[in-house]
Backbone as a printed PyTorch tensor [residue, N CA C, xyz], in Angstrom:
tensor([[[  0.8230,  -1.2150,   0.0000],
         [  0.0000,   0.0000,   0.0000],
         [  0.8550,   1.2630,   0.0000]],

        [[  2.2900,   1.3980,   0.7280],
         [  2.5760,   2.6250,   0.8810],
         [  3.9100,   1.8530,   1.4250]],

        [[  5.1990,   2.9410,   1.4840],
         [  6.4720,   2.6470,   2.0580],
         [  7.1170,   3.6800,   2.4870]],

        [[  7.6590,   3.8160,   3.6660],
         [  7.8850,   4.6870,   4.5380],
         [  9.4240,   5.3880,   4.2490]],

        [[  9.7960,   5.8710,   4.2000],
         [ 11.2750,   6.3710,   4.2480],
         [ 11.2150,   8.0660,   5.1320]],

        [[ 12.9440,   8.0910,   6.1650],
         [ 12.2850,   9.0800,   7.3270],
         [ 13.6860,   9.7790,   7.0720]],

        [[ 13.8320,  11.0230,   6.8440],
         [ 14.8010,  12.4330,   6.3510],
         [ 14.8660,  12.7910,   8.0410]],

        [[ 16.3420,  12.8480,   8.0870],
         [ 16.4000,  13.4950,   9.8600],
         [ 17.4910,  14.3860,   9.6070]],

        [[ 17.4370,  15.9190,  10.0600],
         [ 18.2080,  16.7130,   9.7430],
         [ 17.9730,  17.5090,  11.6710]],

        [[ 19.2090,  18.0100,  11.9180],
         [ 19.5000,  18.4170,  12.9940],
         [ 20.0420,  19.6290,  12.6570]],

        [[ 19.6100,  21.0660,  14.0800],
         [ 20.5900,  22.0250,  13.5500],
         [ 19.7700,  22.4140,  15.3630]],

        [[ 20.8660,  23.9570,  15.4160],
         [ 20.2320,  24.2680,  17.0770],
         [ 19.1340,  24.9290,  16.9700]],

        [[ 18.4540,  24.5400,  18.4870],
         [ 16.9170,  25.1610,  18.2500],
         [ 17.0280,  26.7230,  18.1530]],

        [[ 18.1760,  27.7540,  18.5340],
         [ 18.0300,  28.9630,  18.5070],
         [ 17.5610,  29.3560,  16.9910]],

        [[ 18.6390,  28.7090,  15.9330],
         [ 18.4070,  28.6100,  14.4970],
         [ 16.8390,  28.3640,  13.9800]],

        [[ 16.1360,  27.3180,  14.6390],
         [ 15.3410,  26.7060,  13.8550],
         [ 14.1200,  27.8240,  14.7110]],

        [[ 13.9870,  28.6580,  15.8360],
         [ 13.1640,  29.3480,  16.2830],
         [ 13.4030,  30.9600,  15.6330]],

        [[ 14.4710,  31.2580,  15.6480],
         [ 15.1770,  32.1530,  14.5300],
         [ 14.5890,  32.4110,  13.4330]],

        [[ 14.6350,  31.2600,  12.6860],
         [ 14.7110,  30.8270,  10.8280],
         [ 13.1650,  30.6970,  10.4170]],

        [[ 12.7150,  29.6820,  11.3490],
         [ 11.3820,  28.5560,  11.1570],
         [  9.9470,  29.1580,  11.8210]],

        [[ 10.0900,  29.6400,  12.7670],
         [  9.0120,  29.9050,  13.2280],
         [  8.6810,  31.5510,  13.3490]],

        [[  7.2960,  31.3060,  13.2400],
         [  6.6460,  32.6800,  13.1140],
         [  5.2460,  32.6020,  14.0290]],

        [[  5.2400,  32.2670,  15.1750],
         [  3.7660,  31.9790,  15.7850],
         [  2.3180,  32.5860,  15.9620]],

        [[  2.3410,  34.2150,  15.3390],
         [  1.2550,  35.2650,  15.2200],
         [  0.9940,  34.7050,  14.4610]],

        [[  1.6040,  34.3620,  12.6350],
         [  1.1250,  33.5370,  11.6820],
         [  0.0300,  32.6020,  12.0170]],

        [[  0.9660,  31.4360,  12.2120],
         [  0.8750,  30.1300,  12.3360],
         [ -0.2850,  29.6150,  13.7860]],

        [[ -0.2190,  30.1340,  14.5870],
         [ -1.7740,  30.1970,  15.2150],
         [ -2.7780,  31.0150,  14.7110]],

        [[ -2.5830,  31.9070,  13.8350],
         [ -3.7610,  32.4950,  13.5300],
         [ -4.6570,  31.1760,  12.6200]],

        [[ -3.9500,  30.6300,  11.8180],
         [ -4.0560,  29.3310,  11.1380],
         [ -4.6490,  28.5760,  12.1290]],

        [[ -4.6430,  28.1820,  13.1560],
         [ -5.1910,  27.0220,  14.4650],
         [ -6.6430,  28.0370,  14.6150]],

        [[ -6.7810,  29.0160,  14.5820],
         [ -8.2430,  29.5580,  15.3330],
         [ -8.5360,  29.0990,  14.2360]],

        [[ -8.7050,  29.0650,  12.9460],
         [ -9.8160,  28.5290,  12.5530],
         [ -9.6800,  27.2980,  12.8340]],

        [[ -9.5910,  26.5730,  13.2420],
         [ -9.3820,  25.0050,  13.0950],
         [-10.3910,  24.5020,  14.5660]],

        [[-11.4670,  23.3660,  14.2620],
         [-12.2210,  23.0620,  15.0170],
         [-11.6180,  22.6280,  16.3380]],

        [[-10.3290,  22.5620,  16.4560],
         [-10.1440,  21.5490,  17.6080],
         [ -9.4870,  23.2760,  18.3310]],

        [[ -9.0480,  24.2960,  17.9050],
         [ -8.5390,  25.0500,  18.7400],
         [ -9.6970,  25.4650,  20.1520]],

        [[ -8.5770,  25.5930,  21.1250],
         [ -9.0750,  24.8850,  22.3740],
         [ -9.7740,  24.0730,  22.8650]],

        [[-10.5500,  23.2650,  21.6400],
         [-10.9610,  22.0700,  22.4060],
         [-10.2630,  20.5940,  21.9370]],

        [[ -8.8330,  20.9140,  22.2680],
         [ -8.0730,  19.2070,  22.4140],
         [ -6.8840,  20.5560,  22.8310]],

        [[ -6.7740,  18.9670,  24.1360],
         [ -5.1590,  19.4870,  24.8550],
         [ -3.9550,  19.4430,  23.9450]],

        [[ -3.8890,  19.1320,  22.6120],
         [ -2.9850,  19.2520,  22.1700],
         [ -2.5000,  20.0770,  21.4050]],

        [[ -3.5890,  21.1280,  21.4560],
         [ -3.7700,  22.6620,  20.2380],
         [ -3.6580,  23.8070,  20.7670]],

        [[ -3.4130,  24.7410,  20.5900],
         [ -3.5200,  26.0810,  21.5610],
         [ -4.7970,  26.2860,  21.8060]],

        [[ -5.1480,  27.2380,  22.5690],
         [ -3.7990,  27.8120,  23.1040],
         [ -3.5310,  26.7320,  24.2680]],

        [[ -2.1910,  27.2920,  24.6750],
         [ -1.0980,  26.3550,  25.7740],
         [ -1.3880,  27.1930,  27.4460]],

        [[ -1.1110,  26.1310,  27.9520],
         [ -1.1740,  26.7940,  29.4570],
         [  0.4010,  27.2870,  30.1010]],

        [[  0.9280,  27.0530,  28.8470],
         [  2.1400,  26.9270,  29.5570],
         [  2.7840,  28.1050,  28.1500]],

        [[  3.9000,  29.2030,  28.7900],
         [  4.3430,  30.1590,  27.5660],
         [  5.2770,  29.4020,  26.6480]],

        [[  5.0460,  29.5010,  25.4770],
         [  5.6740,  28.5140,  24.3540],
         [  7.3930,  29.0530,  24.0650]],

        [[  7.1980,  30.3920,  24.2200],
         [  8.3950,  31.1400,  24.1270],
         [  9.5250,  30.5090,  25.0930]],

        [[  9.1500,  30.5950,  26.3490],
         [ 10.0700,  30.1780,  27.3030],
         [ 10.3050,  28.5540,  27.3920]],

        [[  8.8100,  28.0970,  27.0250],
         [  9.3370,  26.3730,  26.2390],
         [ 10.3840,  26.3590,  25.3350]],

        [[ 10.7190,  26.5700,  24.6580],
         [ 11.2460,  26.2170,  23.3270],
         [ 12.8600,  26.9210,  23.7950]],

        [[ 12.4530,  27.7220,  24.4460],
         [ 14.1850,  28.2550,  24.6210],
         [ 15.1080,  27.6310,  25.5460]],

        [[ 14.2870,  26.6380,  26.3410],
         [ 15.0190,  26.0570,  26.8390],
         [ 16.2210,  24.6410,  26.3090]],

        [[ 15.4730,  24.6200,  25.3820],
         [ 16.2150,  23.7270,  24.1910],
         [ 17.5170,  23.7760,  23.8690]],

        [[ 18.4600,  23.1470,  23.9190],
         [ 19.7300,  23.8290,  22.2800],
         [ 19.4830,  23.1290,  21.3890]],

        [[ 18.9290,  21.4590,  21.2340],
         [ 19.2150,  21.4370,  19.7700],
         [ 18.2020,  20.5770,  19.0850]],

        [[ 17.8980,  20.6890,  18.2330],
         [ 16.5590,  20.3530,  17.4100],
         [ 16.5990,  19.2790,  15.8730]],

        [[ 16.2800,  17.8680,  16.0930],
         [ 16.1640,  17.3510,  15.3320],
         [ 14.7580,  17.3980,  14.7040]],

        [[ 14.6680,  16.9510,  13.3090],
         [ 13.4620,  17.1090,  12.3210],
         [ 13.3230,  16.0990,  11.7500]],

        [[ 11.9830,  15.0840,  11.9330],
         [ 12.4120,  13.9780,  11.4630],
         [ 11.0320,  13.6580,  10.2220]],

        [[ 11.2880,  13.9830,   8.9760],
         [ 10.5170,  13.8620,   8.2340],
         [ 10.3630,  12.3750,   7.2570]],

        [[  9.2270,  12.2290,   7.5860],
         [  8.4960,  11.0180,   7.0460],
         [  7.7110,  11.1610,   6.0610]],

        [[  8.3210,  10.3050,   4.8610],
         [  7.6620,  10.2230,   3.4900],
         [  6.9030,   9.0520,   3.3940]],

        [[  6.0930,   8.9120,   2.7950],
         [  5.0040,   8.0700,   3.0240],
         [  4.1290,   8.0030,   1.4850]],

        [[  4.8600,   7.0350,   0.8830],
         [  5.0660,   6.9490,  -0.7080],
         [  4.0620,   5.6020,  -0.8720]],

        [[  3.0110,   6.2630,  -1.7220],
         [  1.8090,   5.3040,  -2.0340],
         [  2.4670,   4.4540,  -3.4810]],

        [[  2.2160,   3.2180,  -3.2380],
         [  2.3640,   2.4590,  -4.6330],
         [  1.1260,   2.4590,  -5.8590]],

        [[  1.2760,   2.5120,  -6.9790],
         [  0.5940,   2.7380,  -7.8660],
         [ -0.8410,   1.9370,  -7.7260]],

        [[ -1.2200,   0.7260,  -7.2820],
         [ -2.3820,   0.1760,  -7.2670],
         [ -3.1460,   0.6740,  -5.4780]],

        [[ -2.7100,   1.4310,  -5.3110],
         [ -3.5190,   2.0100,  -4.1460],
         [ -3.9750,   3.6640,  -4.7580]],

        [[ -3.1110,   4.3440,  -5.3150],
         [ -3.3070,   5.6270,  -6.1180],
         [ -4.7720,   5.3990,  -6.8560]],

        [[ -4.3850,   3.6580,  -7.8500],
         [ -5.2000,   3.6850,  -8.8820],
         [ -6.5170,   3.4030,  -8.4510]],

        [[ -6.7960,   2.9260,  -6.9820],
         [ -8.0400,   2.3200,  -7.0330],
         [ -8.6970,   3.5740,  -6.1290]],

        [[ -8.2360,   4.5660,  -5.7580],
         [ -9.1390,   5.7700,  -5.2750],
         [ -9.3360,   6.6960,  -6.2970]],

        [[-10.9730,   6.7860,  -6.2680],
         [-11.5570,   7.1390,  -7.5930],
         [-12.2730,   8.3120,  -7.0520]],

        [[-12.6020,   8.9370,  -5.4730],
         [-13.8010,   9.7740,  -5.3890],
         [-12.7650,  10.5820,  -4.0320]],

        [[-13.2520,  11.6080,  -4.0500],
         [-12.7060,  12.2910,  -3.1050],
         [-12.4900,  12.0080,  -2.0250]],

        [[-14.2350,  11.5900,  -1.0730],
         [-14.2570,  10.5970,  -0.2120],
         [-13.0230,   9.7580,   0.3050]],

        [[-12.9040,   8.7560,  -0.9520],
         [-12.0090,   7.8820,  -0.8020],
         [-10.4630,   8.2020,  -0.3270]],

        [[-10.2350,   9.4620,  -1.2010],
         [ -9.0830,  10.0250,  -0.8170],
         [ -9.0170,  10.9000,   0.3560]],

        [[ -9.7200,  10.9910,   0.7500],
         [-10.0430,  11.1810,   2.3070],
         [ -9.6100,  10.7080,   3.1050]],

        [[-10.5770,   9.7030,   3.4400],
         [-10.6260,   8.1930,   4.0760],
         [ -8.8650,   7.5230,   4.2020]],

        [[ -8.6710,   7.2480,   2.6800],
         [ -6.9170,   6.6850,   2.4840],
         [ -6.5670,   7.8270,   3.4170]],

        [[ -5.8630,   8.9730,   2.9200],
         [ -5.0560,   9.8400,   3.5250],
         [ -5.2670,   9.4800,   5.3300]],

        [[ -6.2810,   9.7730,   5.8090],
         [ -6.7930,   9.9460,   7.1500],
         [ -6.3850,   8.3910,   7.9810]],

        [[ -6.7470,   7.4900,   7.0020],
         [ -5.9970,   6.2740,   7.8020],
         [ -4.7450,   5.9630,   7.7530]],

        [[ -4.3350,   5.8710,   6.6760],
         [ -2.6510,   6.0500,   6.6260],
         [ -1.7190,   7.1250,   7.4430]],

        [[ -2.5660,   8.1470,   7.3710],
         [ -1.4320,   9.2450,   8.6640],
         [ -1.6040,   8.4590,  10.2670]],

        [[ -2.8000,   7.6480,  10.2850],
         [ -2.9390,   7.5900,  11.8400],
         [ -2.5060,   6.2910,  11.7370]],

        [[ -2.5850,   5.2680,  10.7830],
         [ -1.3140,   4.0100,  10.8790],
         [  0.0290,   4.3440,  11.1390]],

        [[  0.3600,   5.4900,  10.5060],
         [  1.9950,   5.6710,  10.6770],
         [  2.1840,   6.0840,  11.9990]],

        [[  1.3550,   7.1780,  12.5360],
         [  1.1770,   8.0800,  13.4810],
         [  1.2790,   7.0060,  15.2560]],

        [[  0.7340,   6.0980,  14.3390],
         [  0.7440,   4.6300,  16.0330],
         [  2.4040,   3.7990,  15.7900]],

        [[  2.8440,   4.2720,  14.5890],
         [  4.6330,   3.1490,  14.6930],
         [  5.4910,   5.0100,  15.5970]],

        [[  5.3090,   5.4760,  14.8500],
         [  6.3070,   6.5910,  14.9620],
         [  6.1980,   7.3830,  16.5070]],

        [[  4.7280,   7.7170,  17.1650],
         [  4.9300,   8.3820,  18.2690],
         [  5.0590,   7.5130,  19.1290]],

        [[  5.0810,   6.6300,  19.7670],
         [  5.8350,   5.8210,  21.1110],
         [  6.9380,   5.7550,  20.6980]],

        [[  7.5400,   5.7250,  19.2970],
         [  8.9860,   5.7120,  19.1370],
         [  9.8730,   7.1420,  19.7050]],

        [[  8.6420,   7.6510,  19.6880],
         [  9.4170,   9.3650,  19.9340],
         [  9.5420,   9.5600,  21.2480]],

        [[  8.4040,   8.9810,  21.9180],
         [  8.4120,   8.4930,  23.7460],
         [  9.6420,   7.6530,  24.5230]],

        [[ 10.0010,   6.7510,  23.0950],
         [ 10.8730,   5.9570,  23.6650],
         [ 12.2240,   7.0880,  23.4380]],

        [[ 12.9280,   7.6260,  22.6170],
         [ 13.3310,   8.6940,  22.4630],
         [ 13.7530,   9.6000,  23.5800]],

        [[ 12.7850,  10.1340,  24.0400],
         [ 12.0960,  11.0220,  24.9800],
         [ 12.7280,  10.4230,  26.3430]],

        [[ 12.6070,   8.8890,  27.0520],
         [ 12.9380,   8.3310,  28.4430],
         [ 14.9090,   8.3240,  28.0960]],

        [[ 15.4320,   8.0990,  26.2370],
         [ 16.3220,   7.4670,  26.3230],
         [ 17.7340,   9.1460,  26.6090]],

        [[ 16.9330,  10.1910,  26.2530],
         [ 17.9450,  11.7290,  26.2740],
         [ 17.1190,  12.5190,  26.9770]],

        [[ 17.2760,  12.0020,  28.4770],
         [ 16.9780,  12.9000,  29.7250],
         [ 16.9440,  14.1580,  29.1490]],

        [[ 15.4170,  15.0600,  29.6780],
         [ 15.6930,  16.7350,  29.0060],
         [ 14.4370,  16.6540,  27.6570]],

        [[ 14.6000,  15.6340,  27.0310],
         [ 14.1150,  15.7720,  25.7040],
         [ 12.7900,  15.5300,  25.6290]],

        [[ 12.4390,  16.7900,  24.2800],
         [ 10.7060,  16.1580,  24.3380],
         [ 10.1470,  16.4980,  22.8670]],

        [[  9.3370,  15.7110,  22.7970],
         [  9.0330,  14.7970,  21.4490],
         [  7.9400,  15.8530,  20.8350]],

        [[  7.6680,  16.3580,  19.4950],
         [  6.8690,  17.0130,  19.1090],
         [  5.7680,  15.9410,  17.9420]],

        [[  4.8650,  15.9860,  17.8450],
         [  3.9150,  14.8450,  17.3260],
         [  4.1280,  15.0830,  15.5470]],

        [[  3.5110,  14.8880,  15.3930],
         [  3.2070,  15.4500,  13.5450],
         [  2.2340,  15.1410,  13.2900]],

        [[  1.5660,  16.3240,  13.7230],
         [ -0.4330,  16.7260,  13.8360],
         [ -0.7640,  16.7800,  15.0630]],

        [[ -2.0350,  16.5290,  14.7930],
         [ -2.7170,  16.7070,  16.0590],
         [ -3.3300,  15.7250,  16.9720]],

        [[ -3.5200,  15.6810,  18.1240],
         [ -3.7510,  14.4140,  18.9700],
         [ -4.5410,  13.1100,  18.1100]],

        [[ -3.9140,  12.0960,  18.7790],
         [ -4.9300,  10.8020,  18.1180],
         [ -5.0910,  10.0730,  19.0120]],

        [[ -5.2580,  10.3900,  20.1520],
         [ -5.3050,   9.3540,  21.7500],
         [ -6.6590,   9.5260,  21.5130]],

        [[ -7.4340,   9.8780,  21.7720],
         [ -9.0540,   9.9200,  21.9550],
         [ -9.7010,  10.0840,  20.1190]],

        [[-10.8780,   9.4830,  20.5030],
         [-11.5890,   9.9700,  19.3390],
         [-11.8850,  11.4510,  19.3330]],

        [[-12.1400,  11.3920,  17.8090],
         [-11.9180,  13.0060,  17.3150],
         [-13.6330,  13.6200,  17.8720]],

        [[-13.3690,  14.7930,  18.3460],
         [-14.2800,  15.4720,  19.6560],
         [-14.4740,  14.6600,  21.0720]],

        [[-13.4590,  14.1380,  21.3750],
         [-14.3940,  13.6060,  22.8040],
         [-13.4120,  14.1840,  23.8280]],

        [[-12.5870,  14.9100,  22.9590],
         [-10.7890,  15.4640,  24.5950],
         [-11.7790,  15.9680,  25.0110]],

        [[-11.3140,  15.8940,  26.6740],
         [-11.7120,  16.2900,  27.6140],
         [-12.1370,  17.7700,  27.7390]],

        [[-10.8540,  18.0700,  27.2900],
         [-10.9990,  19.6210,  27.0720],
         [-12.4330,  20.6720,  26.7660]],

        [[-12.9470,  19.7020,  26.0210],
         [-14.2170,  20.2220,  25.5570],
         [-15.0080,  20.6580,  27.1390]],

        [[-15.0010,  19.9980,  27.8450],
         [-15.9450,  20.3200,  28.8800],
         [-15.0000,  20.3810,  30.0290]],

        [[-13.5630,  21.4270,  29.8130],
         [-12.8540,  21.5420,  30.8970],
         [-12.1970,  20.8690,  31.7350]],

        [[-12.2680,  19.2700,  31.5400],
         [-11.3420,  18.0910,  32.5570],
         [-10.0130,  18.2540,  31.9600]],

        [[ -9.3090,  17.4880,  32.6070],
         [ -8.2940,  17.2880,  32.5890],
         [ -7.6800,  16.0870,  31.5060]],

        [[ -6.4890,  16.3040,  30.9550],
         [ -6.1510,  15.2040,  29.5360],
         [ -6.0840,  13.8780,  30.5690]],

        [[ -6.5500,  12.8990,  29.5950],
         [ -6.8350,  11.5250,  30.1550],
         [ -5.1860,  10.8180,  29.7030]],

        [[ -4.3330,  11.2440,  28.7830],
         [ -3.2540,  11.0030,  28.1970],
         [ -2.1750,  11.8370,  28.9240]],

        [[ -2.0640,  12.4250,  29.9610],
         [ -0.6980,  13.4630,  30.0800],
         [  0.3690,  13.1510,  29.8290]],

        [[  0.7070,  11.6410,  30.1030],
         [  1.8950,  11.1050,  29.8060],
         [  2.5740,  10.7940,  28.3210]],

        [[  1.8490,  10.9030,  27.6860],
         [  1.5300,  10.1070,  26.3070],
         [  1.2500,  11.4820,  24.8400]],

        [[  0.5480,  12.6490,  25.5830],
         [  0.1680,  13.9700,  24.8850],
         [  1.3200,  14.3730,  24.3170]],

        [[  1.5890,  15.2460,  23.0110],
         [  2.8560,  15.9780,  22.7280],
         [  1.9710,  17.2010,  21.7330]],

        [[  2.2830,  18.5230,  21.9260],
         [  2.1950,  19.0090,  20.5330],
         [  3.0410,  19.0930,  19.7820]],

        [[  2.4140,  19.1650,  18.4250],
         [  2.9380,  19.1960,  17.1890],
         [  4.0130,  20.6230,  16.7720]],

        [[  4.9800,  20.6720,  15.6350],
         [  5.6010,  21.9640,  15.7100],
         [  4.8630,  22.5990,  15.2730]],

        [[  3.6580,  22.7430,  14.2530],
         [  3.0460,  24.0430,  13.7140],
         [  2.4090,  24.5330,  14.8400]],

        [[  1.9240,  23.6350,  15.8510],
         [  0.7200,  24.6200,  17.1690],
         [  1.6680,  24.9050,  17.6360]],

        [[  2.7440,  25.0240,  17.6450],
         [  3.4800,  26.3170,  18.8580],
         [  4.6030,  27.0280,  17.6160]],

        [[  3.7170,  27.4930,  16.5440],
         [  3.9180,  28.1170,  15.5020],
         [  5.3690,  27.9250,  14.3690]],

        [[  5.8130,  26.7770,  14.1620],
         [  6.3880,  26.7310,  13.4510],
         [  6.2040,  26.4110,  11.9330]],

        [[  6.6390,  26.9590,  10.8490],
         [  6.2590,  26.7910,   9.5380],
         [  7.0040,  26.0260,   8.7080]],

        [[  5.8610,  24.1510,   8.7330],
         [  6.0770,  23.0010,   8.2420],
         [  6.3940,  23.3160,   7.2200]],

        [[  6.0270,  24.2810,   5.9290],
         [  6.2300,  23.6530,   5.0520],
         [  7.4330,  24.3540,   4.5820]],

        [[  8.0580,  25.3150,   5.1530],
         [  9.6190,  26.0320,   5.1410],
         [ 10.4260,  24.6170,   5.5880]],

        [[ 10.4300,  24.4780,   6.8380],
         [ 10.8530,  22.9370,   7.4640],
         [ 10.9630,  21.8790,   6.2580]],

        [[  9.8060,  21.5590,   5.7210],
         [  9.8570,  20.5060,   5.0200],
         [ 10.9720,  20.6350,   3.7990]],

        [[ 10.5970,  21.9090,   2.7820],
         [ 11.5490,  22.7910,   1.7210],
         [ 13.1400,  22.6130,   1.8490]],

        [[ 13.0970,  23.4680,   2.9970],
         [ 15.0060,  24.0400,   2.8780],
         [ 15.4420,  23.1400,   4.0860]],

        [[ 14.8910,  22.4740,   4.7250],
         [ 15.6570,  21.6370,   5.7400],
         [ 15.6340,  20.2100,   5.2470]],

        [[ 14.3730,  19.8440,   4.6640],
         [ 14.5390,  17.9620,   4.7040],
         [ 14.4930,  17.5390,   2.8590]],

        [[ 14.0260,  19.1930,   2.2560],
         [ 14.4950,  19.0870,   0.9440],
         [ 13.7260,  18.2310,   0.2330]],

        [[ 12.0820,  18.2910,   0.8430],
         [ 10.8200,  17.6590,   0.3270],
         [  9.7530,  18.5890,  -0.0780]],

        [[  9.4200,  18.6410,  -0.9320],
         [  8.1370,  19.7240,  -0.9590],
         [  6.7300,  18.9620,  -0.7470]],

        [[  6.1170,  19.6280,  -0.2340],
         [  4.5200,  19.1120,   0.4610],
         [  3.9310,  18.9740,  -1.2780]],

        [[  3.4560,  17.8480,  -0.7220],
         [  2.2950,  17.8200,  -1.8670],
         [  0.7670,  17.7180,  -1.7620]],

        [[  0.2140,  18.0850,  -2.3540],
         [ -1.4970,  18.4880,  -1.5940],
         [ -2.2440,  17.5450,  -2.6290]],

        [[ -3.5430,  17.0910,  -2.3460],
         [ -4.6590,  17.0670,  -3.8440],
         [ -5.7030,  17.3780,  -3.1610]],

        [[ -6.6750,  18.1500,  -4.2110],
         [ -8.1180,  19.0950,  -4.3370],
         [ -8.5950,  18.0330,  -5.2530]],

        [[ -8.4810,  16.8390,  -5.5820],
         [ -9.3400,  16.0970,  -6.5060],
         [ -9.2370,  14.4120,  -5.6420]],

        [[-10.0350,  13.7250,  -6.2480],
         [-10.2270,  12.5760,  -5.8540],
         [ -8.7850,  11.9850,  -5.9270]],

        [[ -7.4880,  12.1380,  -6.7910],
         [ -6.8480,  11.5800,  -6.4350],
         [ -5.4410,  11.3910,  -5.3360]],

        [[ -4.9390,  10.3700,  -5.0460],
         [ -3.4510,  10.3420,  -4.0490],
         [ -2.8220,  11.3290,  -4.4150]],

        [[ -2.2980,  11.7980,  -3.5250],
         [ -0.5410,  12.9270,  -4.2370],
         [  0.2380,  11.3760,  -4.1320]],

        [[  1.2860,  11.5650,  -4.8910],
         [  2.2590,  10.7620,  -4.5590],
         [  2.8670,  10.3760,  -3.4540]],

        [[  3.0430,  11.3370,  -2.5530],
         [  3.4640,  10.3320,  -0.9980],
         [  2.9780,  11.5590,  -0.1660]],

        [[  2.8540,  11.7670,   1.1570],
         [  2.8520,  12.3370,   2.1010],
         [  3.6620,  12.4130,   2.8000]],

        [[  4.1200,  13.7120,   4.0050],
         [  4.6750,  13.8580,   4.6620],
         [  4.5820,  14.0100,   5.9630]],

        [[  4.8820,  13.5520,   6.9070],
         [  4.9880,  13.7580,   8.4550],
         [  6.3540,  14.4350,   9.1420]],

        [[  5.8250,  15.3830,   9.7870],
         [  6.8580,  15.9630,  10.1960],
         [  6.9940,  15.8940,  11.3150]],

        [[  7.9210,  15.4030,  12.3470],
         [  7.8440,  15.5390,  13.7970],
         [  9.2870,  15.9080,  13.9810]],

        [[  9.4840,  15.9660,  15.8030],
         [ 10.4680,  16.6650,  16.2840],
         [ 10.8870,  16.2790,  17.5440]],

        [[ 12.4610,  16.2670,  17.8720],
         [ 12.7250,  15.8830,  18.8780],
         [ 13.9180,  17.1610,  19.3550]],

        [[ 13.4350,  17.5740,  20.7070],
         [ 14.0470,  19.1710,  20.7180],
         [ 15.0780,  18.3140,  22.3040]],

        [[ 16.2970,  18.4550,  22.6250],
         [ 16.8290,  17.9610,  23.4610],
         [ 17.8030,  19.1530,  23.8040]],

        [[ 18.3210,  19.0230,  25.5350],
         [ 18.8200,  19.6800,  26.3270],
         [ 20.6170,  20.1020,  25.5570]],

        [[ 21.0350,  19.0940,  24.8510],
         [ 22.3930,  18.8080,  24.5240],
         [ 22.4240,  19.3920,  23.4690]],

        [[ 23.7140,  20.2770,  23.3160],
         [ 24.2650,  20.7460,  21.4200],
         [ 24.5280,  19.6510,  20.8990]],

        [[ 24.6630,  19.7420,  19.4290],
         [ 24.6810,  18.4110,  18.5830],
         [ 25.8590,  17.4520,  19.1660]],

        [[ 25.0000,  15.9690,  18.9230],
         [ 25.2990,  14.9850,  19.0490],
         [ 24.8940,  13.7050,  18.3400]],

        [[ 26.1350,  13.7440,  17.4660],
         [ 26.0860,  12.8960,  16.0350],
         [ 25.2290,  11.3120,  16.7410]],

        [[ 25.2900,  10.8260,  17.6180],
         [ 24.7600,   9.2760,  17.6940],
         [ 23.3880,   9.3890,  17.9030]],

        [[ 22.6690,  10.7610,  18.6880],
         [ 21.5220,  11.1380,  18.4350],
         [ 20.7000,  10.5170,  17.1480]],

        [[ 21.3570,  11.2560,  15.8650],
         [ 20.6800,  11.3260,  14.8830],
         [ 20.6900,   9.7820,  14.4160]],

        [[ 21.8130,   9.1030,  14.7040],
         [ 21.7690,   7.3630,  14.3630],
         [ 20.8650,   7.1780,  14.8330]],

        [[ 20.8720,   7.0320,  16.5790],
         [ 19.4980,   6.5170,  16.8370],
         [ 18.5090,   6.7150,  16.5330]],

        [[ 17.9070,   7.7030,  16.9850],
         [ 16.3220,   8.1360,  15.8700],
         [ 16.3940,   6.9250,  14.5370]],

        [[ 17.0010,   7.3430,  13.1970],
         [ 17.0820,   6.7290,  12.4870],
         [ 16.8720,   5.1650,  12.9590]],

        [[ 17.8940,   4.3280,  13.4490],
         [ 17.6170,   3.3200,  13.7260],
         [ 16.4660,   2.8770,  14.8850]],

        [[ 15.9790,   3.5100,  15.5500],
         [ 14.7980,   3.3590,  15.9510],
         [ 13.9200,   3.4630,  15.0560]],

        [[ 13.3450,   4.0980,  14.3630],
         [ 12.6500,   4.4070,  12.9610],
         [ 12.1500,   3.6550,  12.3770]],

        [[ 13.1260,   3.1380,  11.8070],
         [ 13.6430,   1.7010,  10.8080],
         [ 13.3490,   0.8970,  11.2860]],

        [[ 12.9510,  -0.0560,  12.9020],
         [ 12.8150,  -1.0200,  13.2890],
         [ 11.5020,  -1.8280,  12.4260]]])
């Protein structure tokens, strides 16, 4: 159906908050979006994002291509369908890749894992949030880099050297992309980026 291949490029987070992000933008983009404030994983944050992120030095990007083979392209014929495909395939990948990022996360004390999208622990409308409780996931929750305003598809371009591909018609784009992130306490450290990778790959 599809085959995975994952682009990991590292540089320091001062750079990539510097370069990459623009957050007046890039949340203005989240208010429209149905889930803003209602899923703990969207803004707004309870916590200041600014002083998150600076605590960082260095920032890996780990982009995931997600390359449909021709008899899955060929047999989605209606928009629907290409819906449906897209929407299950991000949340198949989305269940290998984020506990990998958790595991990640226990293995470089300091470090913390950014998702690529938006929550998938609960069904879609039931976070808690909606009626003010508390996340049933705290341990397990991450946001994504665009909700604390960074701009994926610059990221995707000049860092992992993929361009996003979209479709407005019934059919596949050729592959998709996932973008996630692992922001850690330490300046670069080349075995970092092995691991990821070889965690990845398992």
């Amino acid at each position: 159906m599809y085959t995975l291949t994952h682009h990991i490029v590292s540089l320091p987070t001062s750079q990539y908050i510097q370069e990459f992000r623009d957050p007046e933008k890039f949340i203005s983009f989240c208010r429209q979006c149905e889930r803003y404030n209602r899923c703990w994983a969207c803004p707004p944050f309870e916590f200041n994002t600014d002083e998150y992120l600076s605590g960082y030095q260095q920032t890996y990007i780990i982009g995931t291509k997600i390359t449909f083979d021709t008899a899955t392209r060929d047999s989605c014929t209606t928009l629907e369908e290409h819906k449906t495909i897209s929407l299950q395939t991000i949340e198949s990948v989305r269940k290998i890749i984020d506990p990998r990022l958790l595991t990640l996360e226990h293995e470089y004390s300091g470090s913390r894992a950014f998702y690529a999208g938006t929550c998938h622990l609960c069904p879609k409308n039931t976070c808690t949030r909606i009626n003010g409780h508390p996340c049933l996931h705290p341990q397990e929750i991450r946001p994504s880099l665009e909700s604390v305003g960074f701009d994926i598809s610059k990221t995707t371009s000049e860092l992992l050297h993929i361009e996003l591909q979209w479709s407005n018609d019934a059919h596949l784009p050729e592959y998709l992309t996932l973008v996630s992130g692992l922001f850690t306490k330490e300046s670069a450290y080349a075995p970092i980026s092995t691991r990821i990778s070889s965690l990845l790959t398992v």
